[in-house]
Steps between C-alpha positions, in 0.01 A plus 500: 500500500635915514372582854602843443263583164168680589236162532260482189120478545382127431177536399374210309827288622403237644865259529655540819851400328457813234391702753798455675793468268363798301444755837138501480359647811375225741275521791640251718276187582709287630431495822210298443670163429609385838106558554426274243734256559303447839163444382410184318680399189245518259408854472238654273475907495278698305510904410355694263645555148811753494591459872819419438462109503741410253739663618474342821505099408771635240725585812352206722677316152824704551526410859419107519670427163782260574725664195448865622708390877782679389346766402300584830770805537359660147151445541454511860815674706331855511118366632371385767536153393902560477556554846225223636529223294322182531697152475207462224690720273653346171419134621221414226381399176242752344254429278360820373197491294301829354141390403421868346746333208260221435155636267379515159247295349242335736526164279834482518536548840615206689774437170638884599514390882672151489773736214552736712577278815674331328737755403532621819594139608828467206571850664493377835762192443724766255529699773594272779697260263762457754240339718393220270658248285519568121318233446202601708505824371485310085203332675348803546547676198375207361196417624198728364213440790582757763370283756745298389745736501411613874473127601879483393631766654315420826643158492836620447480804799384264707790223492797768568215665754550821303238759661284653280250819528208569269388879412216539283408912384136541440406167485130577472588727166416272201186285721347842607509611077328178452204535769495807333529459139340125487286451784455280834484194289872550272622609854354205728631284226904601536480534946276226555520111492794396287539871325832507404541842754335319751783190443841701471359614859513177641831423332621819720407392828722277723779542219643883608645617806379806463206701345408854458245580256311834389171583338256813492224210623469209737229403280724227266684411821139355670467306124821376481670408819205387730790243616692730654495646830334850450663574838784657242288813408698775567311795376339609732757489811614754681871500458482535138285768426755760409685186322394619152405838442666826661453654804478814577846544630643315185288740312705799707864318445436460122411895411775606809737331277418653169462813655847457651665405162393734316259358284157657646504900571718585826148684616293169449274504841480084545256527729260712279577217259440235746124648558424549083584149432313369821161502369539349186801193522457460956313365756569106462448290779479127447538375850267562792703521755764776314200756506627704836857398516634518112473827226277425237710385167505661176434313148890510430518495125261854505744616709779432286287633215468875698808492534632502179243759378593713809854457388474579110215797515591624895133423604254259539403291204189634325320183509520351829433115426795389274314411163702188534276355678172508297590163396528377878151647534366388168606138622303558883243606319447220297565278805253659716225495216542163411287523226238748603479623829215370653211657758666386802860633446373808289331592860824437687703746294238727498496526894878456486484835280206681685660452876870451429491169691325174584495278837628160440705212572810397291516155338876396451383249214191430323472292182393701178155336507469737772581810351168623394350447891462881618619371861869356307492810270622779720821264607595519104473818508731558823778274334503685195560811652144648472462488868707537769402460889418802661407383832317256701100466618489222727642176354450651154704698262445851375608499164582827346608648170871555528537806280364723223703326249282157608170707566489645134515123378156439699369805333615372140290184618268712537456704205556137330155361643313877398649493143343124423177761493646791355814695440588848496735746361802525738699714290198757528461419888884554569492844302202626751703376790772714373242820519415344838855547661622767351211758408210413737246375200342196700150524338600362148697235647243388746233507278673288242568245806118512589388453155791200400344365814108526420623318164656223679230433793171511232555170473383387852719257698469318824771730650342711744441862398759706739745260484533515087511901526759431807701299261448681158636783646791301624622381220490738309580802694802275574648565110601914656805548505491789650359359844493205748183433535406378832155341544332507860753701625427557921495911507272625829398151662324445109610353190488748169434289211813581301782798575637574183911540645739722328787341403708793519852318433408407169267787403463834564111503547276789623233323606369239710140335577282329755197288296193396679266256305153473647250195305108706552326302727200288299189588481289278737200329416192785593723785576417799332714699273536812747629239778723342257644876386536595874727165550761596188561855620505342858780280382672804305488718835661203711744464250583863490519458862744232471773633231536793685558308818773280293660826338537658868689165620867652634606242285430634177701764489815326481283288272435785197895605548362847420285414163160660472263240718109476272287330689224265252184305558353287231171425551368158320172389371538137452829524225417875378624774654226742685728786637844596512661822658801606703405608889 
């Protein structure tokens, strides 16, 4: 390894070896293994996607692997690890096994798993030849079941009490494309009974010395491995919850470094960067008991993915959520969906997206059956990184959106559920948000909103009246650029119904808005038309009242970041706009 060459960014590097024999920069983890090492030995750990897991069990690999003990010096000698290390290291076996590798067609499935176990099994006994007689090993190679295979090995480790540890990446990948793609029934089929998932399981259990496994779900663990002692779940303890992921002082160290070699501007203000990337990648917390003593941790592969825009263009990336990632997304999606989101769970996210949070309890495993209950769903969502915990109301969890990168994924579910009714023209809705920032022209743009909106709503649904506005206007105010848009945001002990944000580091924008929507109250059964008249411009006066009351907030001045503040009520008659103007 040249210690003395600038590091490299590794984004999208995900081998520890690599990382380390080629100077990839490395944000040192290793600290964390004398803390595994001390809780049970069968460990299961879940984390969003692109958290940095692979690169994690790929230096968990490094460390245990009996043929890397001479090595420890070159991986290890400059971390943590190298000056603390365990009488653990070098002294096992690994079995390594990727399930993202195993896929394709649905049919065919159970042929592509026992193929590509079984490859990893010849692997296995060519790389720890020394270990086994030749003849074992031509037993092996030999033998196409890879149960059979496993069985062999097993036997073999076993007589010369070889230890052996088991790490399995994303072992939930090619089950949770199955619930998805084929159903409950394909997917109860493989992790139930005497599914051949379900088996190779068993197989594992009482034969390794060692497990660590990782997923983006405990929801194949509860199908699987009801055997095992779920006492293992890691996930959601508070020693590792800056495991994966970057804090905010790694965050500091990473651009301190670049800035210090050279490769970002001399003039680069890292704390300034610190606070434009902390609304869209921070904000993690996956453990309880981490909320007052540990910084909130940062999605580390959109870190790595600023960086290396800040580094080629000397500013921060145009699009702030790495387009990388859609497929990540595209795959939650599905996930969440499962088919068709349903009443229940289209409710949760809705309230998830009107509030920003949701008061629940966290269930560290429930079978997939379970998915669709709307008391299970919000734990789903928490695991995959849709909701992190915020705080705590009694012996309940507040559940919160982490960031604006996660929030405008509840407004694309969103604008998914209103486009089943009707769609509109974004491209034309983007160009009047343009004429919004930058010239003040709010009445075309608004109006077109309004109207896309009476379009959609025509066709009455159960969804009550304000709420469907509420979340219209969420979703699809949400596709600006140009702003954050905060819903319900507290200004003057009241809650505006959206503050149109400038983002100011990304756009030079002139303007910058407060919207009030008001639903006319209905007409009551005998009430007379004057009544009913003196009610809407009752309702128009209060709300008057009340934008200028959020506008005066000392708040909101450091809010508009000197833009041009237009203050606008939209008045609603059922799902047509009555009145509109600026106050």
């Amino acid at each position: 390894m040249e210690q003395n060459k600038i590091k490299e960014i590794p984004y999208g590097v995900s081998d520890f070896d690599i990382v380390r024999r080629d100077n990839l920069y490395y944000v040192d983890k290793t600290m964390y293994l004398p803390k595994l090492e001390a809780q049970a030995r069968n460990l299961f750990f879940i984390r969003p996607r692109r958290f940095g897991k692979s690169v994690f069990i790929s230096m968990l690999h490094a460390y245990y692997d009996i043929l890397n003990k001479d090595k420890f010096q070159d991986l290890f000698g400059d971390l943590w690890i190298g000056q603390h290390p365990t009488p653990l290291q070098g002294k096992f076996q690994v079995l390594y096994l990727d399930f993202s590798q195993v896929g394709g067609d649905i049919e065919k499935l159970e042929e592509r798993f026992n193929f590509f176990l079984g490859v990893e099994l010849d692997g296995f006994v060519r790389n720890y030849h020394e270990f086994y007689p030749e003849e074992t090993i031509k037993k092996v190679r030999e033998t196409e079941d890879a149960v059979g295979k496993f069985a062999i090995i097993i036997n073999e480790a076993k007589y010369h009490k070889y230890p052996l540890y088991l790490i399995i990446d994303e072992y939930d990948n090619f089950t949770n494309t199955v619930l998805n793609e084929q159903g409950e029934k394909v997917y109860w089929a493989i992790t139930h009974a005497e599914g051949f998932y379900r088996d190779i399981f068993k197989k594992f259990k009482g034969n390794f010395e060692r497990i660590f496994i990782t997923g983006v779900s405990p929801v194949t663990l509860d199908d699987v491995t009801s055997g095992f002692n779920i006492g293992w779940h890691i996930s959601t303890k508070e020693e590792f919850n800056q495991m994966l992921g970057f804090s905010t002082e790694d965050v500091r160290d990473i651009f301190t470094y670049y800035r210090d070699n050279g490769l970002i501007r001399p003039d680069s203000d890292i704390e300034a960067i610190i606070n434009d990337m902390k609304p869209w990648y921070d904000n993690y917390c996956f453990a309880k008991g981490a909320l007052e003593t540990q910084s909130r941790v940062f999605n580390c592969d959109m870190v790595l993915y600023y960086l290396r825009n800040y580094m080629n263009r000397g500013e921060a990336p145009e699009e702030m959520i790495d387009p990388n990632t859609k497929t990540d997304y595209n795959k939650m999606r599905k996930l969440i969906q499962l088919d068709k989101l349903d009443g229940d769970r289209k409710g949760v996210i809705e309230r998830i997206a009107e509030t920003g949070e949701i008061i629940t309890r966290i269930e560290e495993t429930f079978p997939a059956s379970q998915i669709t209950d709307p008391e299970i769903f919000p734990s789903l969502l928490f695991y995959y990184g849709m909701l992190t915990i915020k705080g705590t109301r009694g012996d309940k969890l507040i559940l919160g959106i982490p960031n604006n990168n996660v929030r405008k994924q509840y407004y694309g579910y969103l604008k998914e559920i209103f486009e089943e009714k009707a769609t509109l023209s974004v491209n034309k809705l983007t160009d009047y948000y343009y004429d919004m920032a930058y010239d003040g022209k709010w009445r075309e743009g608004l109006t077109f909103l309004a109207d896309s909106y009476a379009n959609v709503s025509s066709v009455r649904d159960g969804i009550e009246a304000e709420r469907n506005l509420q979340g219209f206007f969420m979703a699809y105010l949400n596709l600006n650029n140009y702003y954050y848009t905060a819903p319900e945001l507290e200004l003057n002990h009241g809650y505006c119904d959206f503050f149109l944000l400038p983002d100011l580091t990304h756009y030079p924008t002139k303007h910058s808005y407060i919207l009030e929507l008001k639903l006319i109250p209905k007409k009551e059964k005998g009430m007379t038309k004057k009544v009913h008249e003196g009610l809407i411009a009752q309702q128009w006066e209060e709300a008057t009242k009340q934008i200028k009351q959020y506008s005066e907030a000392p708040r909101v001045e450091a809010l508009r970041q000197g833009t041009q503040l237009h203050r606008i009520i939209m008045q609603f008659d059922g799902w047509k706009l009555y009145r509109m103007d600026e106050v």
